[in-house]
N, C-alpha and C positions, 0 to 999 in steps of 0.2 A: 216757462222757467228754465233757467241753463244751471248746471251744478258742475264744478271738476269732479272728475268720478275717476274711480282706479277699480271698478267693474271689469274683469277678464273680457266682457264682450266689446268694452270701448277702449282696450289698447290698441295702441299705433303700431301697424301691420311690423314692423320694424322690429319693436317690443316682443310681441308674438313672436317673429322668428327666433328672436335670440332663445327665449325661451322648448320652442321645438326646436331646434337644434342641439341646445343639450339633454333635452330629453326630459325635464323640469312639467312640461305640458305636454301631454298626448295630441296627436293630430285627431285620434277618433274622438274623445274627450272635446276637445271643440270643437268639431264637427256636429258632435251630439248633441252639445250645448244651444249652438246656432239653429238648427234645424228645429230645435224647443222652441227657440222665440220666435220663430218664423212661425211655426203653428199657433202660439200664444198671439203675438203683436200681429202678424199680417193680416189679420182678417178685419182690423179696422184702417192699417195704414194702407192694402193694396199697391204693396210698391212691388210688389212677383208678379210676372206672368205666368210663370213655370216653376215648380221647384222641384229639381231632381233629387231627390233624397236620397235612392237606392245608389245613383251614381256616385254621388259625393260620401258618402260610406266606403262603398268601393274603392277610391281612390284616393282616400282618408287611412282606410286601414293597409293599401297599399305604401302611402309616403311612411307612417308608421314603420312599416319592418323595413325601409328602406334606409328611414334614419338610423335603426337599430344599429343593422347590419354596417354601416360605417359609408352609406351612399348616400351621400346627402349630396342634392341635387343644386344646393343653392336657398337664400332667402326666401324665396315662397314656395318651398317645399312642405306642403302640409297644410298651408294658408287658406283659409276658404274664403273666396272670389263669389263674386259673381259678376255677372256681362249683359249689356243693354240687349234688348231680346230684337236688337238686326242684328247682332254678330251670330252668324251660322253656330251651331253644335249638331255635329253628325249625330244622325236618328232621333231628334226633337224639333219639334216645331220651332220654326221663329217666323212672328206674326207679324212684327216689326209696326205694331201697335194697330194692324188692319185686319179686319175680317174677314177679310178676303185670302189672305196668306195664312188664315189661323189653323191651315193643314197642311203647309209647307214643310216637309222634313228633309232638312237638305243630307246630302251624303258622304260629305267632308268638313271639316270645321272651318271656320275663319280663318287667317292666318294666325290673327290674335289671341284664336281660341285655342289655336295647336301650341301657339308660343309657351301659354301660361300651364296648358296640362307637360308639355315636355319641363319646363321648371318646376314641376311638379305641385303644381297648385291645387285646390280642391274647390269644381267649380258646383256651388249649391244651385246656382240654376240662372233664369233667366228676369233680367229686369222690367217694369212694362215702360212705356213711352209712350206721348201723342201717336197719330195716327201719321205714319210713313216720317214720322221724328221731321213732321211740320211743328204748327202753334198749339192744336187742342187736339184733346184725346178723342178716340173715333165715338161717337154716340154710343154704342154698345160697351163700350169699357168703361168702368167705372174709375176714377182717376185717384191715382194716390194721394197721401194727405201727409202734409208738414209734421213732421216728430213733432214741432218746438211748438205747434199751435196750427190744431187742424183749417182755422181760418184762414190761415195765410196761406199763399202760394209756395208750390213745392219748386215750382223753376221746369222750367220745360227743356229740351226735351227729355232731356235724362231724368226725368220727375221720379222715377221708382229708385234711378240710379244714386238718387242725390235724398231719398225716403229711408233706403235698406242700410246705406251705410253710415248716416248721422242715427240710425235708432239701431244701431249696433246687429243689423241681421247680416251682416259680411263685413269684413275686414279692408273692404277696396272693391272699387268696379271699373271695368273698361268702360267708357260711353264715347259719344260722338259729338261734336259741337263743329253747326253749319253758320253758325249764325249767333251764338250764347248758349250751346244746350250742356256745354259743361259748364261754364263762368253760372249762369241764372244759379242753376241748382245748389252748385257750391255755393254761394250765396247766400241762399235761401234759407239753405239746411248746417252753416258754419262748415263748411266741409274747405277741405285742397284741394284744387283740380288744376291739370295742367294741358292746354290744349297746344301739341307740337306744333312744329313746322308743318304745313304743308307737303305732306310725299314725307316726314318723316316716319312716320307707320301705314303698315299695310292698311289700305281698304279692302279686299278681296275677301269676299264673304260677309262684308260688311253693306245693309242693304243701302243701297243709296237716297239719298236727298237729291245732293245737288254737288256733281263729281267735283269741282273745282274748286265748290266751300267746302265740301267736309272733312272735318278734322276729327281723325278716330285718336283716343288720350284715356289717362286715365284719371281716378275720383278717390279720393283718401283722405285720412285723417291730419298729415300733415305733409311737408315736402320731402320728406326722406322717404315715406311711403309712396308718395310718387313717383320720386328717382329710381327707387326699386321695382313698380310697375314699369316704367317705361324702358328700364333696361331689357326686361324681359320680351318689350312687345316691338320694340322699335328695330330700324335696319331693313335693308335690301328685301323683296322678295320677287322672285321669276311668277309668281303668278299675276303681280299689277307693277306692271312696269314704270308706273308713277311711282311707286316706294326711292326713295334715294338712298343711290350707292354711294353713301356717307358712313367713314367709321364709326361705329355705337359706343362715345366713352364712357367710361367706367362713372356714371352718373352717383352712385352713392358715393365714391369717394369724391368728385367737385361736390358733392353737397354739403361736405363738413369743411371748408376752403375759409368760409365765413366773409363779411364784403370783402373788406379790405379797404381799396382806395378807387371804388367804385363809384362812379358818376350816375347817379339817380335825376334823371330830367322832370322836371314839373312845367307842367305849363300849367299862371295862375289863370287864364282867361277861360281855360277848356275846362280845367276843375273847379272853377268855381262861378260860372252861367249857371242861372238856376239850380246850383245844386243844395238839398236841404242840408240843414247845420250841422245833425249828426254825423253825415255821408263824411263834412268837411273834416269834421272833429275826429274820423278815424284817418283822413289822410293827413290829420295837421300830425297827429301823434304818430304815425306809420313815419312821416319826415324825421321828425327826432327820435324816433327807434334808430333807425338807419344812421342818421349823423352822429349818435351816440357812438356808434361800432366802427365807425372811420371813412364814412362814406361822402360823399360830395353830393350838395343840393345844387342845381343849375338850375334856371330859369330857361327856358325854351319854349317858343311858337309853334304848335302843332303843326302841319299840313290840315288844311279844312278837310275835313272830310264831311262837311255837308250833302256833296252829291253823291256820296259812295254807299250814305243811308239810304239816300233814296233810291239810288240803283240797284242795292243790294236783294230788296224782292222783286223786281223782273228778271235779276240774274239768275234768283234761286227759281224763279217758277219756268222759265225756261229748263232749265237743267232738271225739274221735278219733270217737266213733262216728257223730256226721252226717261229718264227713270221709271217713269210708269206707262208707254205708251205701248207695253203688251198687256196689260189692263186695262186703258183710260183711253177712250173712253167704252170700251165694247164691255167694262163691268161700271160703266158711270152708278149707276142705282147704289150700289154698295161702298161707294165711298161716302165718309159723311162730307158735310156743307162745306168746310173753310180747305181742307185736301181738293176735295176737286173745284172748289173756286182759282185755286193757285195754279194748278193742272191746268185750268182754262184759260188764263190769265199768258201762261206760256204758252200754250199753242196758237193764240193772237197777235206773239208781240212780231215783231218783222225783223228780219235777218238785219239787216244794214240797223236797226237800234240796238239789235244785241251785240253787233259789233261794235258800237259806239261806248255801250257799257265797257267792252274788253278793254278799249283802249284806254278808258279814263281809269280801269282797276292798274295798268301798268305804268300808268303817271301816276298813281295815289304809291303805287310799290316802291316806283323809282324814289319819290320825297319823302314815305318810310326812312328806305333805305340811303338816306344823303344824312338824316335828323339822324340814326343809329351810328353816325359815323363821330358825332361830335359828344355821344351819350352810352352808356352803355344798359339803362334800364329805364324803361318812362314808367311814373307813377298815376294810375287814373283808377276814377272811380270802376265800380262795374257796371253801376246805374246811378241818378243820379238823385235819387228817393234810397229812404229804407225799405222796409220790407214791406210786400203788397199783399191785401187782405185779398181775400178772392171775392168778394163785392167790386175790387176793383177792377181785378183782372176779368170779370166778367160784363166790364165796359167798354174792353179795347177795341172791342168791333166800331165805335162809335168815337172813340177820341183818336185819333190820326197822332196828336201832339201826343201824346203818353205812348205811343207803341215809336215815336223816334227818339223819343228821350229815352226809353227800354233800349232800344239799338245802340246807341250813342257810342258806347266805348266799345262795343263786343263786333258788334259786324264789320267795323273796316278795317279786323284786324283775322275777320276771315278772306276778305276780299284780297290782302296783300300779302296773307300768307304767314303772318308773323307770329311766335310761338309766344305763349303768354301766361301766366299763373295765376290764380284766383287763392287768394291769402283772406282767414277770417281776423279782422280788425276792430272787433269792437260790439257792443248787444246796445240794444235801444232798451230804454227805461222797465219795459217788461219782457226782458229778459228773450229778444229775437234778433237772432244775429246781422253783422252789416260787414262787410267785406270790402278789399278793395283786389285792384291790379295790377302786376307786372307786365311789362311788355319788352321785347329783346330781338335784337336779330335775326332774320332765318340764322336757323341751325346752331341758336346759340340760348340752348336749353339747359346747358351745364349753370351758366351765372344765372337763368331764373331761379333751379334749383339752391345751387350757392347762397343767393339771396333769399329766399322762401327759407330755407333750413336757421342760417343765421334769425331772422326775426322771431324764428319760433323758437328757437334755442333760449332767449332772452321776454318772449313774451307769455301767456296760455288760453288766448282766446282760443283755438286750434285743439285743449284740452276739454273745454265743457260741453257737456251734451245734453239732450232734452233728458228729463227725469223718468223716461220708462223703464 
């Protein structure tokens, strides 16, 4: 069941600020507050791995006298956060959903994780995730469960990340999406997410998957919330030279811009092959949201990206297996079954094939990027089903056709690098959300937000949350 709620725990990080900022709401006060539901609600949802409680105190009643005293550090100053548990945090475990790392205590943060405490955020702790933020959680973790309806599927890999912040135990989280693992969960869970560019935010400390898919982003309640995370986490970093030295704009002001006379591309062939009615009916009305507010509908012809699904897992299990091959296989036993089937699968495949994958991901780039010249936002589903019961999702091993139709929209837009939004669009009949997607230029994350911010300005799917 979804309800609009104006519950302190399910304000939009946004909101919150304005509020700490004037001093209207204590930082420890909701700090105190959240840490209650984390102890009430976590013990059925399992969306923590970790929860630092003494720290987030700590640096609760620090922003506290910081705002007092007239040092206010910025919008998420006081905010309590929390981070998928492969972003490093100095002297805590990050297991990064494996057994194997569940003694890992690194001794620096993420870059992302140093970002959000210098903006002064308040990080409650650590999120869980599948195992090495593959497809399924490692056999010894017990997997989070859907606020909206514990049958259905939380969305992988951010599954805790996209659990804690639709049932209100954080205000926002950083995750990672290689493949869907920010789009699924937002999804899933009615949530925002925005997976950057490519080399727009740091990876360093961030554990890896698969270097050249993953997109470290962040997860929130709506696009202003995310504009506001990724101002803080995005830009240059000397410790991974992938980061691009691109200027960081002032993303919460493009986000109140609204369209304008912005050209939203549709393709009806791609949106509408197999896809179920409901999926349809939130893109038919997402078109005349947009064309209400000044926008331009164009019909346009994808690039197939047929072979880019299918390429897209021997590029990741290549790339998984230097990721893990001071592990893998000299701790093979302790990995579960579907992580080191992928591991294996990359140590198989032959140089000259994965070359062949590079070159067709930089022809899928280049025709991205020719379609982005004539367009400035494509409009696609995230899947092309509603929401999946986990009777389903515990058949994928066995339907090939339902784990491509799951990729469809989200992997070839890891493969080319393209920055994308995940907007909640609509609930099916009992009350379980359905989503769709933005897609835009490398580096041209200002108009997703723009766009994100205007629909929600004007719609409130983005407002209701599960009744806990």
């Amino acid at each position: 069941m979804n309800v609009l709620s104006t519950a302190p725990h399910y304000l939009e990080l946004s909101e919150l600020a304005a509020r700490l900022r004037t001093g209207t709401v204590s930082p420890v006060d909701v700090t105190h507050t959240l840490l209650e539901r984390i102890s009430r609600l976590d013990r059925s949802l399992n969306a923590y791995a970790l929860v630092t409680a003494d720290d987030a105190l700590a640096q609760a009643e620090l922003a506290e006298a910081e705002i007092k005293d007239g040092r206010y550090r910025g919008p998420l100053h006081g905010v309590p956060l929390a981070v998928k548990d492969l972003c490093w945090v100095e002297g805590h475990p990050t297991a990064a959903g494996m057994s194997i790392h569940r003694d890992f205590r690194p001794t620096e943060n993420a870059t992302v994780v140093q970002r959000l405490k210098e903006a002064g955020a308040v990080i409650l702790g650590k999120l869980q995730l599948t195992e090495g933020a593959y497809s399924d959680h490692h056999p010894s973790i017990t997997a989070p469960k859907n606020p909206w309806n514990p049958d259905y599927w939380p969305g992988i890999s951010s599954s805790g990340a996209g659990a804690a912040t639709a049932a209100g135990l954080c205000y926002g989280a950083v995750a990672s999406d290689t493949g869907g693992s920010i789009r699924w969960p937002c999804a899933a869970n009615g949530l925002t997410g925005l997976k950057p560019t490519w080399g727009r935010v740091s990876r360093h400390g961030v554990f890896e998957l698969a270097a050249t898919l993953d997109h470290v982003g962040p997860m929130a309640r709506s696009a202003r919330d995310c504009a506001l995370l990724l101002a803080a986490i995005a830009g240059p970093d000397p410790n991974d030279p992938t980061a691009l030295f691109d200027p960081v704009p002032d993303y919460a002001a493009l986000a109140g811009r609204g369209v304008g006379a912005l050209r939203v591309g549709v393709d009806p062939g791609w949106n509408g092959d197999d896809v179920d009615p409901a999926v349809k009916a939130v893109l038919s009305e997402a078109e005349d949201v947009f064309r209400s507010m000044g926008a331009t509908i164009v019909e346009v012809t994808c690039p197939d990206v047929t072979q880019a699904i299918t390429d897209w897992t021997p590029n990741c299990a290549v790339e998984a297996a230097v990721a893990h091959e001071a592990t893998y296989p000299l701790r093979k036993s302790e990995y579960g079954p579907v992580l080191a089937s992928v591991v294996e699968d990359g140590r198989a495949l032959s140089g000259t094939d994965y070359q062949k994958i590079l070159l067709r991901r930089l022809d899928l780039r280049g025709r991205m990027a020719a379609l982005f010249g004539t367009i400035d936002l494509l409009l696609t589903p995230v899947h092309p089903f509603g929401p999946l019961s986990l009777e389903t999702i515990q058949t994928l091993g066995t339907q090939p056709d339902l784990i491509f139709k799951l990729q469809r929209y989200t992997c070839p837009f890891n493969m080319t690098g393209n920055p994308t939004i995940t907007l909640p669009g609509g609930y099916t009949d009992t009350g379980l959300p359905i989503a769709f997607q933005l897609v835009t230029a490398h580096l041209d994350e200002p108009t997703l937000l723009r766009a994100g911010a205007a629909f929600q300005e004007v719609t409130t799917w983005h407002r209701r949350h599960p009744t806990a």
